[in-house]
Structures are given as C-alpha cells and as structure tokens.
LOGU-580773 format. One line per 10 residues: number of its first residue (from 1); their letters; for each residue z, y, x of N, C-alpha, C, CB. Coordinates in steps of 0.001 Angstrom, whole numbers, plus 524288, in hexadecimal, padded with zeros to 5 digits. Glycine has a CB too. Layout:
// residues N
NUM) a) Z,Y,X,Z,Y,X,Z,Y,X,Z,Y,X | ...;
END
This chain:
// residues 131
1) xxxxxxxxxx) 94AD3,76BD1,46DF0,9465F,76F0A,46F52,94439,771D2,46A88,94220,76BBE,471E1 | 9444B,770A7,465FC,9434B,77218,4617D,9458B,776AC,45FBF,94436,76EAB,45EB5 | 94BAD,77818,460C0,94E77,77C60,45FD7,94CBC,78135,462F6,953A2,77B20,460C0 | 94B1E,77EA5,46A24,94903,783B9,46BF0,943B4,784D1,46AD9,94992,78442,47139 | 93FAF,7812E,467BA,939B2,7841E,46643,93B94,7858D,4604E,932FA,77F46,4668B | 94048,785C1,45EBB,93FFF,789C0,45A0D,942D5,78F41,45B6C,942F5,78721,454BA | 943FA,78DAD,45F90,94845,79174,4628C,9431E,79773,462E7,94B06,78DD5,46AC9 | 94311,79378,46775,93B59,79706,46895,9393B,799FF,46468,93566,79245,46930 | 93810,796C0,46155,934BB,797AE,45CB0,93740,79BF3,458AC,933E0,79229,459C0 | 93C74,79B05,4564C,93E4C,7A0D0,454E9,93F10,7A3E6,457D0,94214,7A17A,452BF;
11) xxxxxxxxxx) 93F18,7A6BE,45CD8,94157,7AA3C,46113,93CA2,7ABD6,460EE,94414,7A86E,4668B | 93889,7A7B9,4628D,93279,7ABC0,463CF,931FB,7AD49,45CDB,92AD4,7A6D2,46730 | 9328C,7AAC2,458EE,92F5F,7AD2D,45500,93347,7B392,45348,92E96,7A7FD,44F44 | 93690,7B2B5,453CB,939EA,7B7C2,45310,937F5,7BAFC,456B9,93FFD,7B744,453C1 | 93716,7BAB9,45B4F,933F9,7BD7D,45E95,92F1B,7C0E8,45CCE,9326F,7BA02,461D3 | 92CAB,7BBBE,45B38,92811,7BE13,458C2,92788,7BFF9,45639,9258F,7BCD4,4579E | 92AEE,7BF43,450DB,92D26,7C3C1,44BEB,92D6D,7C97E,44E1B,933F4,7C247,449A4 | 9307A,7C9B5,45313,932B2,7CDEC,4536A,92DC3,7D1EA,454A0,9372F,7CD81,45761 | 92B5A,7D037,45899,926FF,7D174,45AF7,923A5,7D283,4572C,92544,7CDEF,45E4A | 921D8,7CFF0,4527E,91EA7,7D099,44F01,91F27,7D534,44ACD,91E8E,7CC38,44D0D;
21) xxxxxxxxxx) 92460,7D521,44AE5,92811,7DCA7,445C1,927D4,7DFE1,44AB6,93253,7DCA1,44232 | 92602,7DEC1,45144,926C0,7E2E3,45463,92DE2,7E739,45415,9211C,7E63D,45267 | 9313E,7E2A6,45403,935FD,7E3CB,45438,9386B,7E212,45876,93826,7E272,45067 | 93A87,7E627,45AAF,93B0A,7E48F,460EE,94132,7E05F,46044,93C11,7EBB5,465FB | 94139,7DCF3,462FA,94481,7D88E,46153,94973,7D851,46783,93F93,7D1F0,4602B | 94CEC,7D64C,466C6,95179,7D57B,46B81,951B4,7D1CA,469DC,956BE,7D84B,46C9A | 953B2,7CCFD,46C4B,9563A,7C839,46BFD,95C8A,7C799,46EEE,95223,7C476,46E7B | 95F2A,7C698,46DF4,96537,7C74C,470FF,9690F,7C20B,46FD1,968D5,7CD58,46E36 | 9684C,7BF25,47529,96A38,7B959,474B7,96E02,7B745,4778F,966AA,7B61C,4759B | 96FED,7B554,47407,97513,7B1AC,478F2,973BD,7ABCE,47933,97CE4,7B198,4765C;
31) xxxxxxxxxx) 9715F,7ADFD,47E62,96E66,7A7AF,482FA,97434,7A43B,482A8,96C3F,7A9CE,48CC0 | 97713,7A572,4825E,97C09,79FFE,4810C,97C6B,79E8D,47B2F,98321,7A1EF,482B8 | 97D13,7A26A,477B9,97CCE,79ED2,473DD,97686,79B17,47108,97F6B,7A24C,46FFD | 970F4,79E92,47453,96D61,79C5F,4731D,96CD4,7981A,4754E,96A28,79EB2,47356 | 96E0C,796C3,47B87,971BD,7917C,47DEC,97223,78ED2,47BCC,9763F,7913E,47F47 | 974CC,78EFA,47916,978A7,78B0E,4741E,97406,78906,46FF1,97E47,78FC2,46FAE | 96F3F,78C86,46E9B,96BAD,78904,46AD4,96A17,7857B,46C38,967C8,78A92,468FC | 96913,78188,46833,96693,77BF8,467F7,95FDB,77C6E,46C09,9656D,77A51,45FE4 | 95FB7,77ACF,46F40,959C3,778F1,4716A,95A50,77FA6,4757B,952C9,7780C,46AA4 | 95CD7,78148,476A4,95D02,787C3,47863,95FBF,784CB,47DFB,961CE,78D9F,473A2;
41) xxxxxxxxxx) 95A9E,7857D,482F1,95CD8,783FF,48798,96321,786DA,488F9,9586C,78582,48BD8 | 966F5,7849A,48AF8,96C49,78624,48E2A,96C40,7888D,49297,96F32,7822D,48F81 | 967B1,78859,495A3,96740,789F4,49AE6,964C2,78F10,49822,963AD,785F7,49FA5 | 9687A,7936F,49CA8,967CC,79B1F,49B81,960E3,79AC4,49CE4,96CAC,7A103,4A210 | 9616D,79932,4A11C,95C55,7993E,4A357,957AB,79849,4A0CE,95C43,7964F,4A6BD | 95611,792CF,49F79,95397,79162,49A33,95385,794C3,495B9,955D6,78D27,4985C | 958BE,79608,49334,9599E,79859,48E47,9557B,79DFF,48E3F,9607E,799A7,48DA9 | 95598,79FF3,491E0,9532C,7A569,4942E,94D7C,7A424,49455,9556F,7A74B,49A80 | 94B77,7A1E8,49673,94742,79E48,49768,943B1,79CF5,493F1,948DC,79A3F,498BA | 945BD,79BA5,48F4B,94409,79889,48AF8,9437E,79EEC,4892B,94851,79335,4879C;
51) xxxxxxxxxx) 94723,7A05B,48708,9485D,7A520,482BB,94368,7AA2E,48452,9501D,7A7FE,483E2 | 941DF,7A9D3,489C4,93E45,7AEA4,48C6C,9393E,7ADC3,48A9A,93DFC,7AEE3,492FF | 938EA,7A789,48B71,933FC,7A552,489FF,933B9,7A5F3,48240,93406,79E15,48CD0 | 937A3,7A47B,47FFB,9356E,7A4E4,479AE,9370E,7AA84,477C7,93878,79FEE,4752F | 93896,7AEC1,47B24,93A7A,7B34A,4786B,93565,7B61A,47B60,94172,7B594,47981 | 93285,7B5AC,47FAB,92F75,7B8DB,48343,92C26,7BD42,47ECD,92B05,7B477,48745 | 92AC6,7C1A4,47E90,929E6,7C2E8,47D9E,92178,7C1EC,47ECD,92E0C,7C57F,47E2A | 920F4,7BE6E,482C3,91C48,7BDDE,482A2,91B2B,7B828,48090,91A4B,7BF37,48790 | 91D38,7B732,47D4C,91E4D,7B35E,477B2,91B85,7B621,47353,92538,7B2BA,475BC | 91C07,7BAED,47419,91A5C,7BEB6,470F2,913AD,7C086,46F07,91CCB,7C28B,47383;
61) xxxxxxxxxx) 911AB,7BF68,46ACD,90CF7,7C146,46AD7,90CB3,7C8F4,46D63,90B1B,7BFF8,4642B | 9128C,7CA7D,469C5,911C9,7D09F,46ABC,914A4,7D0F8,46FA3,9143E,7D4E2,465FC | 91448,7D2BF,4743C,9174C,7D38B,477F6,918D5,7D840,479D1,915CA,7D178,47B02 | 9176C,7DC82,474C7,917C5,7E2B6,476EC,91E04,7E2B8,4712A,90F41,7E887,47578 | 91FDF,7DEA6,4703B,92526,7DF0A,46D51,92AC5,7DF93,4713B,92591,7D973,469A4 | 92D37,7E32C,46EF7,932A6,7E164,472F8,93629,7DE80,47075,9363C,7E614,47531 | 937F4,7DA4F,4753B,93B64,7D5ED,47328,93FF9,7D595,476E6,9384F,7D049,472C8 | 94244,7D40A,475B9,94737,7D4E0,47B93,94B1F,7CDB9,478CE,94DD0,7DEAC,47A9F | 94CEF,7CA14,47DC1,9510F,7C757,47D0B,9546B,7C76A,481BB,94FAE,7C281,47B86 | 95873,7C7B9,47F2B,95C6A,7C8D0,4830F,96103,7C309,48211,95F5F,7CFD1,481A4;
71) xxxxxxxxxx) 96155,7C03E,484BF,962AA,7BBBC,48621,968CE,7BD86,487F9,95E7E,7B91B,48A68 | 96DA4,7BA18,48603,97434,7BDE6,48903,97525,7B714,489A5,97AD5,7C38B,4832B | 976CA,7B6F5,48C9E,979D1,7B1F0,48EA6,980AE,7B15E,490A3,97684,7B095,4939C | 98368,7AE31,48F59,988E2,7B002,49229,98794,7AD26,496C8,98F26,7AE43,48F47 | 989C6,7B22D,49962,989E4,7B164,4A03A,98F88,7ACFD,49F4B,98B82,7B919,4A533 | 98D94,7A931,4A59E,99069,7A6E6,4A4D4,995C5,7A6F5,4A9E8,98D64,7A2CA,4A37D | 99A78,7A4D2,4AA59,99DE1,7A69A,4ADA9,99F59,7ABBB,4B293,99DCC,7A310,4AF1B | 99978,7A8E4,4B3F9,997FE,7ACDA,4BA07,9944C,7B240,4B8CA,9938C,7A894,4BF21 | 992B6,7B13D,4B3E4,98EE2,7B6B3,4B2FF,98F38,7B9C0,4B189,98BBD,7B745,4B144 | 98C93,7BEB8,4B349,99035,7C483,4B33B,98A73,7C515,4AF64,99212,7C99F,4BA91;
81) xxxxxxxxxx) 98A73,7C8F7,4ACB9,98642,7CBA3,4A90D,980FB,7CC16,4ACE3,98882,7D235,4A6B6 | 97D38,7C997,4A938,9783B,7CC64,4AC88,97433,7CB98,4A869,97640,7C95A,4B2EB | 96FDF,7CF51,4A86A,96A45,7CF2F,4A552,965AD,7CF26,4A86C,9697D,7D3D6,4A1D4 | 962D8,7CC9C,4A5F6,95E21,7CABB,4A8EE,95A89,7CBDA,4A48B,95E21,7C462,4AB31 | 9568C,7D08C,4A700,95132,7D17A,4A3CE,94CB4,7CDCF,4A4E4,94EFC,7D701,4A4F4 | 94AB0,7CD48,4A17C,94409,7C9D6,4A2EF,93FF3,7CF50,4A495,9406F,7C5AC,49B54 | 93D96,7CE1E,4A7C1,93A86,7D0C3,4AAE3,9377E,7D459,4A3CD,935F4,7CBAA,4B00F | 934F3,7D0C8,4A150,9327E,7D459,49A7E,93601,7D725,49847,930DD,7D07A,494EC | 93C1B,7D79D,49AA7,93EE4,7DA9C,49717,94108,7D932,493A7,93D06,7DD5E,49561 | 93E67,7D527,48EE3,93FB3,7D501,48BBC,943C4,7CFC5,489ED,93BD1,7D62F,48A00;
91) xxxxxxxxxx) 9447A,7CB80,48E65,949FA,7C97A,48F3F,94D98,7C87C,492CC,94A33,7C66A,48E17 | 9522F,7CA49,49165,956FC,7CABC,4950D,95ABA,7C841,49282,958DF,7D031,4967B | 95E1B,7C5CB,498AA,96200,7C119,4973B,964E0,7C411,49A49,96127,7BA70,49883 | 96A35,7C294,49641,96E71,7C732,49954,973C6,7C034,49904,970F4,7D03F,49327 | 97626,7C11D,49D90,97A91,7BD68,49D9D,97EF8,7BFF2,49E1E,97A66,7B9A1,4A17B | 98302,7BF15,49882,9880A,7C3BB,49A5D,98BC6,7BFE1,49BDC,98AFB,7C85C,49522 | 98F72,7C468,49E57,99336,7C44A,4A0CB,995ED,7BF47,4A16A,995B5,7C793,49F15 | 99693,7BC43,4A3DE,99917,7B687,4A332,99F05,7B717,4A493,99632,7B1DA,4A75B | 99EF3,7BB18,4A888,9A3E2,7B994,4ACE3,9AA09,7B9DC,4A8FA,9A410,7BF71,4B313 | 9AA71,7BD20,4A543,9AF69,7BD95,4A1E8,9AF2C,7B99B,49DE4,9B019,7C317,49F3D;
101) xxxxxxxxxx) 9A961,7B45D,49C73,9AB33,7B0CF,499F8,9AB47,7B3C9,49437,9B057,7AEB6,49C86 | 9AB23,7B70D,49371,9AAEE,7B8D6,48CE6,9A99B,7B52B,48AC4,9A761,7BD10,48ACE | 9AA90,7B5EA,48454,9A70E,7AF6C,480FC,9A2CA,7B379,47E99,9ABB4,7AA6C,47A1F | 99DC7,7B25F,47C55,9993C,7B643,47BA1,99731,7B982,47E14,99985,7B896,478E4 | 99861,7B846,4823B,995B4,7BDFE,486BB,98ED6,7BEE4,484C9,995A3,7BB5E,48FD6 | 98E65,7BB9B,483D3,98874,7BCFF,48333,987A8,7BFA6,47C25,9844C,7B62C,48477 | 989CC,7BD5D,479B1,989A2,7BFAC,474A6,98A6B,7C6F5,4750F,98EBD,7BC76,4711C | 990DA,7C6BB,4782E,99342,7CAE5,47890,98EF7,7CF28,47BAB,998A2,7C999,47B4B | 98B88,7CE4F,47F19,9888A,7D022,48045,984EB,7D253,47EEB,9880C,7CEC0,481AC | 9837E,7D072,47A9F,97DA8,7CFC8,4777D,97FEA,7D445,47425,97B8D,7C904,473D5;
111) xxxxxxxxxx) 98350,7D3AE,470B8,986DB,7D817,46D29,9870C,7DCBB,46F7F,98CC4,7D6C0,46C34 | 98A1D,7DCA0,47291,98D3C,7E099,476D5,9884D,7E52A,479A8,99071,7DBEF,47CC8 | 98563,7E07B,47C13,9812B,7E49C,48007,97D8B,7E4B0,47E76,97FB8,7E3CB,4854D | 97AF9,7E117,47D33,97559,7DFBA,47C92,9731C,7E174,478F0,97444,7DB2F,47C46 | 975AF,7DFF0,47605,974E3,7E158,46EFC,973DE,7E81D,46F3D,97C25,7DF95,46A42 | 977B9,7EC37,4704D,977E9,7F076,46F64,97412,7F340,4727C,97C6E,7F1CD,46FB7 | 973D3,7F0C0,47754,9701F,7F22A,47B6D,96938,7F253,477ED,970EA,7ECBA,48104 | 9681F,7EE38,47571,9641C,7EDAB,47304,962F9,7F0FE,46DBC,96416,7E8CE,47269 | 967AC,7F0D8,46BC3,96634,7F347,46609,963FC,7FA6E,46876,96D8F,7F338,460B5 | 96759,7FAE8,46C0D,96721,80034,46E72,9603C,80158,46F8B,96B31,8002B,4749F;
121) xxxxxxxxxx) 95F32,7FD71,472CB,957E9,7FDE3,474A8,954A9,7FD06,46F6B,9556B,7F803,479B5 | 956A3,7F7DE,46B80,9510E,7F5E4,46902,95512,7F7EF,4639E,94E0F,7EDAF,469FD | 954F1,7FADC,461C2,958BF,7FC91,45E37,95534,7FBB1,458BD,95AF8,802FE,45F91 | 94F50,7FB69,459A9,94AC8,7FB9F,454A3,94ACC,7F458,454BC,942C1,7FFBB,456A6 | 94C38,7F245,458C5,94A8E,7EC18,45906,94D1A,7E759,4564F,94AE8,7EA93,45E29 | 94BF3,7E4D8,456EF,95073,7DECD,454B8,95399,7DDFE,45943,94CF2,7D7B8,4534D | 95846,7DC46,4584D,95B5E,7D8E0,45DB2,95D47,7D45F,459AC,961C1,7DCC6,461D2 | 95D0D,7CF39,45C4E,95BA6,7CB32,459B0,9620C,7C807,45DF0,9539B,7C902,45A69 | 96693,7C536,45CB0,96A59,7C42C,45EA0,96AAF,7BF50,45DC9,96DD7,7C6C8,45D7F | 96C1F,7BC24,46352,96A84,7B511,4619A,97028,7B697,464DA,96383,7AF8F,46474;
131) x) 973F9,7B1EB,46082,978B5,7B122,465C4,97B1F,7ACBC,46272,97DED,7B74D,467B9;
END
C-alpha cells in the first residue's frame, strides 16, 4: 500500500508542477506495463479507477489548466480496438487491437498514433510517456 500512496503522491505532485508553469501537460500510458508495478491494482477496471481519481484534474487547485491522460491497454484475445472518453474530456482509455496477438500493441500504439496525434494538437505542451 505504500508504493501506491507514493504512486499518488508523485503523479498528483507532477500534476501540480505542471499546472503551476501553466504548461499544458499529456500523460501517455501503458495500463499493462503500469499493471506490472509493485502495489498498482491488476484489475483494468480498478487501474482506471484509481488513476481518474489521483490524475482528476479537480485534484487541482487551478482547474482552468489543460491536462489530458490517455491510458493504452493491450486488448486482449477477443478485442478489437476501442476508445473511451471521460465525459471532462480530459481522460481517455483506448484498448488496442488484441485479435492478431501482436507483442506491444499498446506501446506500438502510443508511438504510432497517439503520440503524433498529440504532438500535432498540443505542439507548445509537455507529453510525458510512462511505458
């Protein structure tokens, strides 16, 4: 339990950094290999859950900052690509492609689409890459 209140604790304070230089920030993660951290729930569901609650932007003293996390997960056997926005916009969980079994689908994703897709919109901002 200790690993996830430091977990917390650097994610929101980087948050707050960001928010504080008023530098619009991206976050871009692979929910499987963050999976894999010590005290970091296994269940997608949870993982999402937890991460909305310590990344929320109404965590935030400033809430007129833009922040965006975008959560990539490998889809698993049966799952075809899909993204899911949070109603604020500002996080979306995308699950790629499972059905061809690739190894990194979610990395490959993050590189491939995501990444370029973003630099394209927040081109003045940080994009910050956890994988």
């Amino acid at each position: 339990i200790n690993e996830i209140i430091k977990m917390q604790f650097r994610l929101l304070l980087l948050v707050r950094v960001a928010f504080c230089l008023k530098t619009p920030i991206t976050w871009l993660i692979d929910g499987n290999n963050l999976k894999c951290s010590r005290g970091v729930p296994t269940c997608r569901e949870a993982l999402i859950r937890d991460l909305k609650l310590i990344a929320s932007p109404k965590n935030i003293e400033i809430e007129d900052r833009l922040s965006n996390v975008v959560l990539v997960f490998d889809g698993g056997r049966h799952e075809n690509f899909r993204s899911v926005i949070c109603p604020d916009k500002w996080f979306e969980c995308i699950i790629a492609d499972g059905t061809r079994q690739q190894k990194d689908r979610a990395d490959d994703l993050i590189v491939d689409r995501v990444l370029p897709k973003i630099q394209e919109e927040f081109y003045d901002g940080e994009i910050h890459v956890v994988t």
